[in-house]
PDB file of N, CA, C and O in Angstrom:
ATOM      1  N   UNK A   1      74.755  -8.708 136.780  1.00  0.00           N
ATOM      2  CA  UNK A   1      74.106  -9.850 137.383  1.00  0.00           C
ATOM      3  C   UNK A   1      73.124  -9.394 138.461  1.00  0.00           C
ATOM      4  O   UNK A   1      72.064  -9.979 138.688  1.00  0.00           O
ATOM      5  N   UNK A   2      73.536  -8.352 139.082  1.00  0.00           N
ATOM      6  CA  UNK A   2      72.685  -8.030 140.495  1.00  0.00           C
ATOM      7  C   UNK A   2      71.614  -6.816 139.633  1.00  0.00           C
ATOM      8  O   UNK A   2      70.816  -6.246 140.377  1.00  0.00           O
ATOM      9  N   UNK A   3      71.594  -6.600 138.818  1.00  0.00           N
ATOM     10  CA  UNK A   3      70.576  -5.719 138.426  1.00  0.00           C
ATOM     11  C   UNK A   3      69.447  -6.820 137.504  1.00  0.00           C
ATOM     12  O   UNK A   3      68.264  -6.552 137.291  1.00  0.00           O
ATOM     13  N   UNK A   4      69.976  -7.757 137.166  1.00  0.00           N
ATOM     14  CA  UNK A   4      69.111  -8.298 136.441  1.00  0.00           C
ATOM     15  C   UNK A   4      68.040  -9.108 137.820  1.00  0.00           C
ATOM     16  O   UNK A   4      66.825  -8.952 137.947  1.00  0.00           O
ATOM     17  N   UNK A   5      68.698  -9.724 138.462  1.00  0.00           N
ATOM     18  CA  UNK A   5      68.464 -10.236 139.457  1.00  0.00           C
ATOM     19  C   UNK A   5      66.648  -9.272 140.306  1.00  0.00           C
ATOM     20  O   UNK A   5      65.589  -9.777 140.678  1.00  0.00           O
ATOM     21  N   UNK A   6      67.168  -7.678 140.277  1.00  0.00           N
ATOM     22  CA  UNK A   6      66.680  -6.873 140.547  1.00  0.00           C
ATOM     23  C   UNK A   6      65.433  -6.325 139.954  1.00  0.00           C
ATOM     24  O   UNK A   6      64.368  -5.803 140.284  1.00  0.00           O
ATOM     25  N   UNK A   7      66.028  -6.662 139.035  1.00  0.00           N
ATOM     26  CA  UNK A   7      64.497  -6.446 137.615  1.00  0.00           C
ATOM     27  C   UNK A   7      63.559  -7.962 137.496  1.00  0.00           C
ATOM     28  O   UNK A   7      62.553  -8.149 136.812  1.00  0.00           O
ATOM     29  N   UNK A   8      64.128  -8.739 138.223  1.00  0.00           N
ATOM     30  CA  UNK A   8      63.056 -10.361 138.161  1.00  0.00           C
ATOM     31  C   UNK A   8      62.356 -10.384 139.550  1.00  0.00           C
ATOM     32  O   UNK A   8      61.320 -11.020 139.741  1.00  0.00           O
ATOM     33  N   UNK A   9      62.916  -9.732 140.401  1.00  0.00           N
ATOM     34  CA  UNK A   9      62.289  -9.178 141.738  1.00  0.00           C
ATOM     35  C   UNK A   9      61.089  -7.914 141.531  1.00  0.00           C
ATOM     36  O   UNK A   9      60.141  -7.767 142.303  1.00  0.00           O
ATOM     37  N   UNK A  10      61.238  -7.429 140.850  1.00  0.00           N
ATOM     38  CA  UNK A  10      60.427  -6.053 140.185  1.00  0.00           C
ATOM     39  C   UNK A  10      59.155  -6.655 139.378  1.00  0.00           C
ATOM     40  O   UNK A  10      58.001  -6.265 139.560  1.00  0.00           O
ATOM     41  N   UNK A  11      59.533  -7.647 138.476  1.00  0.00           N
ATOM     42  CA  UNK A  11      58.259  -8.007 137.868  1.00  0.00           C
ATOM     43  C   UNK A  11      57.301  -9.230 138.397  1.00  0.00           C
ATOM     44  O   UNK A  11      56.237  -9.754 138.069  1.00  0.00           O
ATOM     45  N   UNK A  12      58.258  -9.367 139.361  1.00  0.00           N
ATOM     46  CA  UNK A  12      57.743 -10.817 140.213  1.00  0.00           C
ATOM     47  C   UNK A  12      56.201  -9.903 140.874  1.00  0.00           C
ATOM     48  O   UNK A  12      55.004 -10.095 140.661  1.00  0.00           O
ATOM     49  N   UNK A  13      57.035  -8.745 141.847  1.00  0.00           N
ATOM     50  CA  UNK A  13      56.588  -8.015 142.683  1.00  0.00           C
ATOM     51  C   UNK A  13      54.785  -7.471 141.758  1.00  0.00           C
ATOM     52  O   UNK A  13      53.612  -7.605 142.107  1.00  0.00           O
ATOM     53  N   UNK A  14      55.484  -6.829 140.453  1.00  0.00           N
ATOM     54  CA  UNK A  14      53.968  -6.242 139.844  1.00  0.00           C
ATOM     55  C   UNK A  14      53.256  -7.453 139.294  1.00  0.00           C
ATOM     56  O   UNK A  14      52.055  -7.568 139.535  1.00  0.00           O
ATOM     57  N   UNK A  15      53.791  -8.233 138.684  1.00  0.00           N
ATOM     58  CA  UNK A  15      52.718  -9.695 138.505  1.00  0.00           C
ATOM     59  C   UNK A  15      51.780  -9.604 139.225  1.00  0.00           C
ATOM     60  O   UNK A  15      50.652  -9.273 138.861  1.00  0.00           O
ATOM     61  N   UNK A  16      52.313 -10.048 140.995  1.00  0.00           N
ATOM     62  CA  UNK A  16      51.946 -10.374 142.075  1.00  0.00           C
ATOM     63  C   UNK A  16      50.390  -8.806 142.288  1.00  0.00           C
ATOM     64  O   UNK A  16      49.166  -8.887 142.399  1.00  0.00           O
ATOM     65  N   UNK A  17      50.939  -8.129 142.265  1.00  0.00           N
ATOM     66  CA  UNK A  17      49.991  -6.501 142.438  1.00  0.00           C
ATOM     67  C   UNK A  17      49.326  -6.831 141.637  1.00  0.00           C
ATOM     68  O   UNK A  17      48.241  -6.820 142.218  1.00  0.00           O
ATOM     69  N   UNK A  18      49.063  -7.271 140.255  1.00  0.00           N
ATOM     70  CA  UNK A  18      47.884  -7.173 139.122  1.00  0.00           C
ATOM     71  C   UNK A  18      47.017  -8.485 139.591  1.00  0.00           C
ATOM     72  O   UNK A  18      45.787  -8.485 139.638  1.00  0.00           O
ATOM     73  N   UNK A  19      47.937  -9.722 139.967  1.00  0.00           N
ATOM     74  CA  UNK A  19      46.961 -10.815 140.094  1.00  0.00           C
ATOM     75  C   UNK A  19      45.623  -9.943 141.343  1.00  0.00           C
ATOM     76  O   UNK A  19      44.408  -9.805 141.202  1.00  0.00           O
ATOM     77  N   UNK A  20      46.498  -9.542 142.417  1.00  0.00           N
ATOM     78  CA  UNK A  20      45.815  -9.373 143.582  1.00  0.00           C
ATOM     79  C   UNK A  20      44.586  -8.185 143.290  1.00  0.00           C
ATOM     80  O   UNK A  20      43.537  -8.325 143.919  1.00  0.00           O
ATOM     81  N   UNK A  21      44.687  -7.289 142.557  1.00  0.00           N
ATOM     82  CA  UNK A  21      44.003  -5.924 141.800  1.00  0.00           C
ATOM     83  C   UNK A  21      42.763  -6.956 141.440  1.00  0.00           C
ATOM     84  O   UNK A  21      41.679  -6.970 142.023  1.00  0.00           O
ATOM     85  N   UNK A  22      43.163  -7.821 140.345  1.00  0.00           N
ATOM     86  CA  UNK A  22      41.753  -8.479 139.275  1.00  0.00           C
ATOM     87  C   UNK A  22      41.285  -9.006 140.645  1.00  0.00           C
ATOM     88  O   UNK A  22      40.257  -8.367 140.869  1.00  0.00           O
ATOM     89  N   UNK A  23      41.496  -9.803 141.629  1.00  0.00           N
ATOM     90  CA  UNK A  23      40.473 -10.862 142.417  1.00  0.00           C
ATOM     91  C   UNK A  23      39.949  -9.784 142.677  1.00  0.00           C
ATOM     92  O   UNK A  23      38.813  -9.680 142.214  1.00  0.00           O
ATOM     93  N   UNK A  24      40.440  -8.644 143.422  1.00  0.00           N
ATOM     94  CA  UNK A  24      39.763  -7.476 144.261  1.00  0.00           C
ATOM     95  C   UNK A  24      38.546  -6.813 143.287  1.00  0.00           C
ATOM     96  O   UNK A  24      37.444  -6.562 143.775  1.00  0.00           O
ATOM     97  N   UNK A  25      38.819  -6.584 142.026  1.00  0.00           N
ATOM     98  CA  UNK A  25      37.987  -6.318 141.421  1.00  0.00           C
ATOM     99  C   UNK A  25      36.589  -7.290 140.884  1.00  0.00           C
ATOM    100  O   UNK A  25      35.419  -6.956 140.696  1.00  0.00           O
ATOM    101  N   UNK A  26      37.187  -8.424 140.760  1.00  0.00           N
ATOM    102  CA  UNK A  26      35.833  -9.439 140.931  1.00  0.00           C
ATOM    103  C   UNK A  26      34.983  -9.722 141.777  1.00  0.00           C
ATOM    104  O   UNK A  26      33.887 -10.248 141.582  1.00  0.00           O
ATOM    105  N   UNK A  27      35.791  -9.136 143.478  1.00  0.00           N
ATOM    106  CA  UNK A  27      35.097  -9.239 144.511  1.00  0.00           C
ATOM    107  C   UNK A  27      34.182  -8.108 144.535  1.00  0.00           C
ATOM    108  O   UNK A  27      33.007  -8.270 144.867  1.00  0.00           O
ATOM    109  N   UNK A  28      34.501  -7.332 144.309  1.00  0.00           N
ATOM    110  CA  UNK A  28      34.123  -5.396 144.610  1.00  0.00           C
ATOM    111  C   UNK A  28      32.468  -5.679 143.810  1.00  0.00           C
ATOM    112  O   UNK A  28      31.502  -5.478 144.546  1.00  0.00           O
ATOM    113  N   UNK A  29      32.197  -6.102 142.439  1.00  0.00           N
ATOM    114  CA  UNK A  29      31.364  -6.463 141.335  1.00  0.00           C
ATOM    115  C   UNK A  29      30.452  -7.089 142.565  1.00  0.00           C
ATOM    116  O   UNK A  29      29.624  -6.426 143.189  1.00  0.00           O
ATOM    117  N   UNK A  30      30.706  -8.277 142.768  1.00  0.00           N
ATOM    118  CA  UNK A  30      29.638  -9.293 143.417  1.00  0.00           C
ATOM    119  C   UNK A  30      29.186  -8.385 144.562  1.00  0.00           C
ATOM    120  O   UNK A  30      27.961  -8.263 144.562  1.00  0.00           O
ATOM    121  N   UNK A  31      29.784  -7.733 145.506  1.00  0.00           N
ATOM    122  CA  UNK A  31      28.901  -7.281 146.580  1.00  0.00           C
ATOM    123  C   UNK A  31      27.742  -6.547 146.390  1.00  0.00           C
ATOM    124  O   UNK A  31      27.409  -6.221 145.250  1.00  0.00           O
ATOM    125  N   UNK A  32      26.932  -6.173 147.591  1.00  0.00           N
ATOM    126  CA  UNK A  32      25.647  -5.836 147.417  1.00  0.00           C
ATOM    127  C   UNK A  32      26.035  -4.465 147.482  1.00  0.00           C
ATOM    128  O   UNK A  32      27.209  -4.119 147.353  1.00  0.00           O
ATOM    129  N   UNK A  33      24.757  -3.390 147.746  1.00  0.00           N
ATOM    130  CA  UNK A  33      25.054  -2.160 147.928  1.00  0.00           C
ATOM    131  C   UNK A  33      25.524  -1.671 149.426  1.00  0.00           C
ATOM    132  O   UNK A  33      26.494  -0.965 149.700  1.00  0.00           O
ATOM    133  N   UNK A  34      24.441  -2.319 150.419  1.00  0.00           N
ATOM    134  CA  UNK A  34      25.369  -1.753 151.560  1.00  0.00           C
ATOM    135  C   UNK A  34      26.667  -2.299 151.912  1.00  0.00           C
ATOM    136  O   UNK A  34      27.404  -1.795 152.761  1.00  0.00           O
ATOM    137  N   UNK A  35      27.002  -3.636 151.047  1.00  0.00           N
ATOM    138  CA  UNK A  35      28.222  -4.414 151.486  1.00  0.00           C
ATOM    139  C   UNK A  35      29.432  -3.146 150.971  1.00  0.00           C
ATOM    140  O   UNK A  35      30.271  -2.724 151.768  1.00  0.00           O
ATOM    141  N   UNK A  36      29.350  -2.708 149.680  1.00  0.00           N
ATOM    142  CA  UNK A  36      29.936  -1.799 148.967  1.00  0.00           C
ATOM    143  C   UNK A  36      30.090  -0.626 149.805  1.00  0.00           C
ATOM    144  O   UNK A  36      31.261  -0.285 149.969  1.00  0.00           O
ATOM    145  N   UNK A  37      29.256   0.039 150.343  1.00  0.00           N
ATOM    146  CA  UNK A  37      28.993   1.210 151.211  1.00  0.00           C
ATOM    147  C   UNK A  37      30.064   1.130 152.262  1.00  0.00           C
ATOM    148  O   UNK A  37      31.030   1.867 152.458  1.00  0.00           O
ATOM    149  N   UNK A  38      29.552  -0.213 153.040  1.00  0.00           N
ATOM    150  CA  UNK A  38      30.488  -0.680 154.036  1.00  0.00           C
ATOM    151  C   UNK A  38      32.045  -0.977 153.974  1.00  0.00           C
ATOM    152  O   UNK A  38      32.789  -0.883 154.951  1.00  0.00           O
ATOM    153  N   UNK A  39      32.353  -1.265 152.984  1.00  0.00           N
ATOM    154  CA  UNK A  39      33.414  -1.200 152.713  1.00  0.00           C
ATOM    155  C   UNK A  39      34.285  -0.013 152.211  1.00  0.00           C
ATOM    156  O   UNK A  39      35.507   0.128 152.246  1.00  0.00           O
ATOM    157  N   UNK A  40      33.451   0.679 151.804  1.00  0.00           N
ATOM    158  CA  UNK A  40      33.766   2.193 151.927  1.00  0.00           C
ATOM    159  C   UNK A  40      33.962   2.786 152.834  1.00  0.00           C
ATOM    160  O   UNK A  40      35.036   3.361 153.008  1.00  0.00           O
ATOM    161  N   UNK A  41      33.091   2.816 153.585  1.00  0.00           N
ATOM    162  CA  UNK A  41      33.521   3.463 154.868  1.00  0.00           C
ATOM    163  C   UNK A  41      34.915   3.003 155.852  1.00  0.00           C
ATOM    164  O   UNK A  41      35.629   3.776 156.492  1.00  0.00           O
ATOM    165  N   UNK A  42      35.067   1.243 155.727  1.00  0.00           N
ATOM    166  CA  UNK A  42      36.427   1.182 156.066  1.00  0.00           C
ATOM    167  C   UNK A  42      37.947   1.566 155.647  1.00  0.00           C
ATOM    168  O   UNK A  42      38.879   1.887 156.385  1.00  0.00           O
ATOM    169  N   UNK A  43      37.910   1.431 154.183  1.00  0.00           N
ATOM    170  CA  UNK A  43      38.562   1.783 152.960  1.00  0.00           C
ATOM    171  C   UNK A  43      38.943   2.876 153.645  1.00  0.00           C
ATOM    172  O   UNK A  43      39.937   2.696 154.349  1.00  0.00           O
ATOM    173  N   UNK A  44      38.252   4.447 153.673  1.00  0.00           N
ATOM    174  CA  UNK A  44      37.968   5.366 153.975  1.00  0.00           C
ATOM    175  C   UNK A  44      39.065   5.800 155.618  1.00  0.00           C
ATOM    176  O   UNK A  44      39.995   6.583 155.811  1.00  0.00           O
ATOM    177  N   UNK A  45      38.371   4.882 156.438  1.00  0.00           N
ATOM    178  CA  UNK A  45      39.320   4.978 157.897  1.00  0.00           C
ATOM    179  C   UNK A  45      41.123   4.139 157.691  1.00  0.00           C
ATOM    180  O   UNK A  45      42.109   4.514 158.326  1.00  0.00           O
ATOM    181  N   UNK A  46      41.120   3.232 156.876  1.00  0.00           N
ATOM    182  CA  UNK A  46      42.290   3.047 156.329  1.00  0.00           C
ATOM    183  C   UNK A  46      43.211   4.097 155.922  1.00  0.00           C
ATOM    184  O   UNK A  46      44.325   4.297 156.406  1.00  0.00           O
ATOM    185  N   UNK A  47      42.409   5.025 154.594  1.00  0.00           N
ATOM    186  CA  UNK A  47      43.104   6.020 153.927  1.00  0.00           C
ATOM    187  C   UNK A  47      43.077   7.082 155.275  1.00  0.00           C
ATOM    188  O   UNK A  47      44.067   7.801 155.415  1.00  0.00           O
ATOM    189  N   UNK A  48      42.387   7.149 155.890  1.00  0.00           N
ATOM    190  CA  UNK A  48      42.439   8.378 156.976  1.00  0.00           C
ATOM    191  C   UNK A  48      43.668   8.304 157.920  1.00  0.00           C
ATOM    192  O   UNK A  48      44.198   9.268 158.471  1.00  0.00           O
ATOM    193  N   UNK A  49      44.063   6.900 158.024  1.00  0.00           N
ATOM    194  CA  UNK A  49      45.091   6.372 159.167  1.00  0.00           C
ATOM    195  C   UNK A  49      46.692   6.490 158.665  1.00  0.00           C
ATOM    196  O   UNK A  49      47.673   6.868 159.305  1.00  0.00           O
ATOM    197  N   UNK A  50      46.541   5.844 156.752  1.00  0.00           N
ATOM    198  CA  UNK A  50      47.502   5.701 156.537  1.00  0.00           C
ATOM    199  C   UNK A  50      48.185   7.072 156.095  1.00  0.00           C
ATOM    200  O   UNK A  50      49.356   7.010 155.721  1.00  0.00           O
ATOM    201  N   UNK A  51      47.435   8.498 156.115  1.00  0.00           N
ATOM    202  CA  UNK A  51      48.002   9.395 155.646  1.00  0.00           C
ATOM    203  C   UNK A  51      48.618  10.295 156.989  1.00  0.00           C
ATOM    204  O   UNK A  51      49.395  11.246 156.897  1.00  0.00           O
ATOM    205  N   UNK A  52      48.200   9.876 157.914  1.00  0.00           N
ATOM    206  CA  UNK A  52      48.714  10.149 159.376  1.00  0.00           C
ATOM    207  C   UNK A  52      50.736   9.489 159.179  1.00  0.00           C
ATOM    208  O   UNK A  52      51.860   9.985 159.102  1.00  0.00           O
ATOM    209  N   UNK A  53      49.962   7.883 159.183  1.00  0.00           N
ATOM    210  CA  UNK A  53      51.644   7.813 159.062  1.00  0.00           C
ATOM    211  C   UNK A  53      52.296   8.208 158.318  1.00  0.00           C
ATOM    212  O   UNK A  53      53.480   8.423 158.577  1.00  0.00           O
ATOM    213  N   UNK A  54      51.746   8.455 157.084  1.00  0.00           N
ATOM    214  CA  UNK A  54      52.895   8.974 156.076  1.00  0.00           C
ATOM    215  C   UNK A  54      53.798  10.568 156.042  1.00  0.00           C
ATOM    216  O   UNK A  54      54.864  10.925 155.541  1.00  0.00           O
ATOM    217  N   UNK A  55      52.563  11.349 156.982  1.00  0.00           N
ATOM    218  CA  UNK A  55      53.237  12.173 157.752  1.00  0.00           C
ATOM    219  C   UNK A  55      54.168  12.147 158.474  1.00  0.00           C
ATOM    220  O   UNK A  55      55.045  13.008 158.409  1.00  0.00           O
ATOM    221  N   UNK A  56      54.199  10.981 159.477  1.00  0.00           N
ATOM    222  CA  UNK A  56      55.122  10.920 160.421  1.00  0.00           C
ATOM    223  C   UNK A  56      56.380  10.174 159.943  1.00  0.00           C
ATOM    224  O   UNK A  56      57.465  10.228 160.523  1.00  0.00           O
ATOM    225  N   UNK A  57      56.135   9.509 158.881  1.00  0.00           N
ATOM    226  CA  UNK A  57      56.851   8.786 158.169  1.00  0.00           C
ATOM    227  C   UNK A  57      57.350   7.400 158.412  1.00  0.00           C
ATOM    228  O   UNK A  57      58.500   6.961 158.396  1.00  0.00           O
ATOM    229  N   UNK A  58      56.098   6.764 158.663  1.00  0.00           N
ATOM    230  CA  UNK A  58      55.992   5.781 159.691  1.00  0.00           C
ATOM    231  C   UNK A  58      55.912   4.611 158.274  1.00  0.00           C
ATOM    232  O   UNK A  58      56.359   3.470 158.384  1.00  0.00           O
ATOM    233  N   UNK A  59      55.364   5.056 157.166  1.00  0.00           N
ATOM    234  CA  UNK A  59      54.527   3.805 156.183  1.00  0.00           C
ATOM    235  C   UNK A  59      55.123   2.842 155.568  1.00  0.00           C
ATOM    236  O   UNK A  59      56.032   3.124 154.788  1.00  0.00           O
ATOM    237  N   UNK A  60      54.834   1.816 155.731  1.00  0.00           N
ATOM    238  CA  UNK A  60      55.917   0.741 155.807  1.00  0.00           C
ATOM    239  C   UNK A  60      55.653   0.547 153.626  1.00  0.00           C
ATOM    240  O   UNK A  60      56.512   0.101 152.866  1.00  0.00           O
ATOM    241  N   UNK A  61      54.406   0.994 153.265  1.00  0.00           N
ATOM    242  CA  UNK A  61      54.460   0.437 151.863  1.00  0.00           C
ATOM    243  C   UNK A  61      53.443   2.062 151.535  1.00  0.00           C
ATOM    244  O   UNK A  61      52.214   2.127 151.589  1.00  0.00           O
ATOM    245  N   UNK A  62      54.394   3.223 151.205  1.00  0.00           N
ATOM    246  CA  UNK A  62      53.341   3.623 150.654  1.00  0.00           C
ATOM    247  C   UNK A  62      52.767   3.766 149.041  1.00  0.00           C
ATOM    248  O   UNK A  62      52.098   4.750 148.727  1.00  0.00           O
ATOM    249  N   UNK A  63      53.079   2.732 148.089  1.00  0.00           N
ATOM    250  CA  UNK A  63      52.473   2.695 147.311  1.00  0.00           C
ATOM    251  C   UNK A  63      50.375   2.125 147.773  1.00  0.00           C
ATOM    252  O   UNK A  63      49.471   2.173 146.938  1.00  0.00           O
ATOM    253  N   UNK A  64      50.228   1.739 149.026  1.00  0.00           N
ATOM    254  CA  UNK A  64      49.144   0.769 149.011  1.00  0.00           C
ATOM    255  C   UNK A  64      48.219   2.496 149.588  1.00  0.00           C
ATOM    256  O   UNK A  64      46.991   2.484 149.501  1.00  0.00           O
ATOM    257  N   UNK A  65      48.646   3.313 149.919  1.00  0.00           N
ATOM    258  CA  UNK A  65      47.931   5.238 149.581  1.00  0.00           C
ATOM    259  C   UNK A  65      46.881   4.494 148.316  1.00  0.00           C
ATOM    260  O   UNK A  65      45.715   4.126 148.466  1.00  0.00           O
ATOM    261  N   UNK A  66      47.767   4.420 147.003  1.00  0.00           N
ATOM    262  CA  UNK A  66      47.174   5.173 145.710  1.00  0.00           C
ATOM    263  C   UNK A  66      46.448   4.113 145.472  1.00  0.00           C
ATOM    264  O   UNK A  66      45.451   4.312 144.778  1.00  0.00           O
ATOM    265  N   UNK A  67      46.725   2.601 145.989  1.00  0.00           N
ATOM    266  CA  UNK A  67      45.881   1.510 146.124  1.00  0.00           C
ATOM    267  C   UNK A  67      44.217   1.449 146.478  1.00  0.00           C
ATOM    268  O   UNK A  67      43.179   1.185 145.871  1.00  0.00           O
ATOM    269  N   UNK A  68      44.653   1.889 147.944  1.00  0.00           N
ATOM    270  CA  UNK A  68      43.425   2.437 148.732  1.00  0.00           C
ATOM    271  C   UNK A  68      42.627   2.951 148.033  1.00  0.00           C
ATOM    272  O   UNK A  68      41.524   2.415 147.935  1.00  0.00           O
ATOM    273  N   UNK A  69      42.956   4.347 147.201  1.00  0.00           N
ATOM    274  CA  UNK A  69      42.120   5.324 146.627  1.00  0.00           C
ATOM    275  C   UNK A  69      41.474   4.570 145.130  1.00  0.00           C
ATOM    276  O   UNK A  69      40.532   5.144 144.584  1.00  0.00           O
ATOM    277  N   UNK A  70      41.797   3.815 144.771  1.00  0.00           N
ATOM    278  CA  UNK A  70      41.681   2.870 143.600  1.00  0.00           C
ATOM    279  C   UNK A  70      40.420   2.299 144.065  1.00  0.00           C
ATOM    280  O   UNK A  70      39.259   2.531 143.728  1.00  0.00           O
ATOM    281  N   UNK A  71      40.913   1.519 144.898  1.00  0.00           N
ATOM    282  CA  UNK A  71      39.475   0.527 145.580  1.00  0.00           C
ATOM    283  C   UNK A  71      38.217   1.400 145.761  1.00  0.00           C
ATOM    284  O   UNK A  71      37.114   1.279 145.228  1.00  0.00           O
ATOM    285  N   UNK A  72      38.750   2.487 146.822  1.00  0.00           N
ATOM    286  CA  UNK A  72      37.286   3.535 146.596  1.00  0.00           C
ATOM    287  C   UNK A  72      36.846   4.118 145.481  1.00  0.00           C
ATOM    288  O   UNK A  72      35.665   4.102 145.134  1.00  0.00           O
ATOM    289  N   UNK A  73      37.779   4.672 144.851  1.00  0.00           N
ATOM    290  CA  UNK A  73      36.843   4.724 143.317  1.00  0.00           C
ATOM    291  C   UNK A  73      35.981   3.778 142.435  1.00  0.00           C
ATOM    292  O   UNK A  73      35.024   4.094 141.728  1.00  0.00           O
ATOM    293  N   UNK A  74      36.772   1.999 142.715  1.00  0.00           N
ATOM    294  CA  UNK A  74      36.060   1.431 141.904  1.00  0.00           C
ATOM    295  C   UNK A  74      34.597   0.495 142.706  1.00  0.00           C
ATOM    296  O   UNK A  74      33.768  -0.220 142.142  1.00  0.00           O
ATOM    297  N   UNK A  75      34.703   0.815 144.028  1.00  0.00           N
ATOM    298  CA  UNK A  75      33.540   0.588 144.762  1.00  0.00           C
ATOM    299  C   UNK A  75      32.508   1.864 144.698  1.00  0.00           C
ATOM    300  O   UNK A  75      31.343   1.652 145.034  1.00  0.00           O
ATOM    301  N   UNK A  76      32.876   3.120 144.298  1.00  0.00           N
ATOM    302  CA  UNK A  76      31.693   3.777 144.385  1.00  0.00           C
ATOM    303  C   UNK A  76      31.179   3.451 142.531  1.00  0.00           C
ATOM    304  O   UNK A  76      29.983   3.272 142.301  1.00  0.00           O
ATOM    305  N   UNK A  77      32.258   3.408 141.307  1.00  0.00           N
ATOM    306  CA  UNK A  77      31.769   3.032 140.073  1.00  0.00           C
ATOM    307  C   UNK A  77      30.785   2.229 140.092  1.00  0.00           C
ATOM    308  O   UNK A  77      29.767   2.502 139.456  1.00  0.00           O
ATOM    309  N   UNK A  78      30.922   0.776 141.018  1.00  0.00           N
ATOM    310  CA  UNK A  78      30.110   0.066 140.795  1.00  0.00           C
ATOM    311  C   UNK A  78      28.553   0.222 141.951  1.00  0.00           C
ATOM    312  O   UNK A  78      27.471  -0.343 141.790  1.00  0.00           O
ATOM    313  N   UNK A  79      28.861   0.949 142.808  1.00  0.00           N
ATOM    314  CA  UNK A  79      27.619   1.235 143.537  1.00  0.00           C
ATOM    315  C   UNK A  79      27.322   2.254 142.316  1.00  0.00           C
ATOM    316  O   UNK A  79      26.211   1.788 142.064  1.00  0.00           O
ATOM    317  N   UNK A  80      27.420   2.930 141.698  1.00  0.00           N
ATOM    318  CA  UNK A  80      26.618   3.882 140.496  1.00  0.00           C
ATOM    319  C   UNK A  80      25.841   3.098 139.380  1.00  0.00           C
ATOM    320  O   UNK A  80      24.707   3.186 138.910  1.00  0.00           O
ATOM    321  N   UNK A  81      27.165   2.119 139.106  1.00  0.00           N
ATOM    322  CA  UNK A  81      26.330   1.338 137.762  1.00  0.00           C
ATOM    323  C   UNK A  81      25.060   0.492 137.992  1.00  0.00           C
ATOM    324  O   UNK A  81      24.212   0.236 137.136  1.00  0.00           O
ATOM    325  N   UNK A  82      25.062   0.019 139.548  1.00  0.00           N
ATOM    326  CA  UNK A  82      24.086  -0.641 140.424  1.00  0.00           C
ATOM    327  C   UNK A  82      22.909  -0.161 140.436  1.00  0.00           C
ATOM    328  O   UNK A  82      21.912  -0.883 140.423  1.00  0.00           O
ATOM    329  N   UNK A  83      22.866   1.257 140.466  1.00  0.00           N
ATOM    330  CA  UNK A  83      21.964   2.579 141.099  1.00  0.00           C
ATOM    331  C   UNK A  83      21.138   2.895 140.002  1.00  0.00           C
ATOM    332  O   UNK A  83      19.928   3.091 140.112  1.00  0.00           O
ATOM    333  N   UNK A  84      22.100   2.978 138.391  1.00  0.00           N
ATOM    334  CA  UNK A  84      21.435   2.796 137.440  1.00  0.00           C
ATOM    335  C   UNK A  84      20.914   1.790 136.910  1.00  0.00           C
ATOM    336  O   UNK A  84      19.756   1.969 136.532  1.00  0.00           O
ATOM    337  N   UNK A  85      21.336   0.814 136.746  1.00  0.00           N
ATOM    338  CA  UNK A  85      20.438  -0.458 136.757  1.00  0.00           C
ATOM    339  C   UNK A  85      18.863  -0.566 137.132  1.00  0.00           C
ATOM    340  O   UNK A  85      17.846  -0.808 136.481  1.00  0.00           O
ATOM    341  N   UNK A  86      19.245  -0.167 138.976  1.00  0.00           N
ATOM    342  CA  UNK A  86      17.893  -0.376 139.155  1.00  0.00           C
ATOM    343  C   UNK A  86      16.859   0.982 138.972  1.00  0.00           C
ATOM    344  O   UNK A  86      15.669   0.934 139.281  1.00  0.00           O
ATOM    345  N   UNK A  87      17.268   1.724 138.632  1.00  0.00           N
ATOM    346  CA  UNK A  87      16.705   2.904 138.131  1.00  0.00           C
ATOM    347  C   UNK A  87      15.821   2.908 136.967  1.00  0.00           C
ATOM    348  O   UNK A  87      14.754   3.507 136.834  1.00  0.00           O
ATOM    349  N   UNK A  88      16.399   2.188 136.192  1.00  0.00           N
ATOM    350  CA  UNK A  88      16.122   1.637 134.616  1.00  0.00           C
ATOM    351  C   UNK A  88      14.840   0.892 134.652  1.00  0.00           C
ATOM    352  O   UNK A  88      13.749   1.138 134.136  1.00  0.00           O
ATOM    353  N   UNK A  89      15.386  -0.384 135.627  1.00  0.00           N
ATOM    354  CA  UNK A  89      14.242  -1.019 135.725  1.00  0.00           C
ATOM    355  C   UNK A  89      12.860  -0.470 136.655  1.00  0.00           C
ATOM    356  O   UNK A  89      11.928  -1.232 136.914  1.00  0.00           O
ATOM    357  N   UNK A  90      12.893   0.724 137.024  1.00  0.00           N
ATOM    358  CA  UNK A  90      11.782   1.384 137.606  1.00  0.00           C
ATOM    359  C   UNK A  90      11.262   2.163 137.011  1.00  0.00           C
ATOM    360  O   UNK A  90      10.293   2.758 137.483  1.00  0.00           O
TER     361      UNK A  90
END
């Protein structure tokens, strides 16, 4: 009973992570280039902060590390596909 219980808490939990992933990714698309940039660079002081605590062993969630690094990859993808775009059209 308490494991099943455990496993409806588990998929509740990743549901919840994929809904929140797609908005983030619809948002990431619409921004401009320096908005993208900019958000990189915070992204960036995030991942810089949160690997401090995870040293100290302070991190209250560290799955949201491999999160972080997700977002920056798919904000620089789309500052590239951007870059080519307007490249194309020049």
């Amino acid at each position: 009973m308490h494991f099943t219980k455990l496993q409806q808490n588990y998929q509740l939990k990743q549901n919840l992570l994929k809904d929140k992933m797609a908005k983030n990714k619809k948002e990431d698309k619409k921004l401009t280039g320096e908005q993208a940039v900019k958000k990189i660079q915070s992204l960036k002081k995030d991942l810089f902060n949160i690997r401090f605590k995870k040293i100290n062993g302070q991190v209250e969630n560290p799955a949201l590390y491999n999160e972080i690094k997700k977002s920056i990859a798919r904000l620089y993808t789309t500052l590239n596909t951007k870059i080519s775009k307007w490249l194309k059209e020049y």
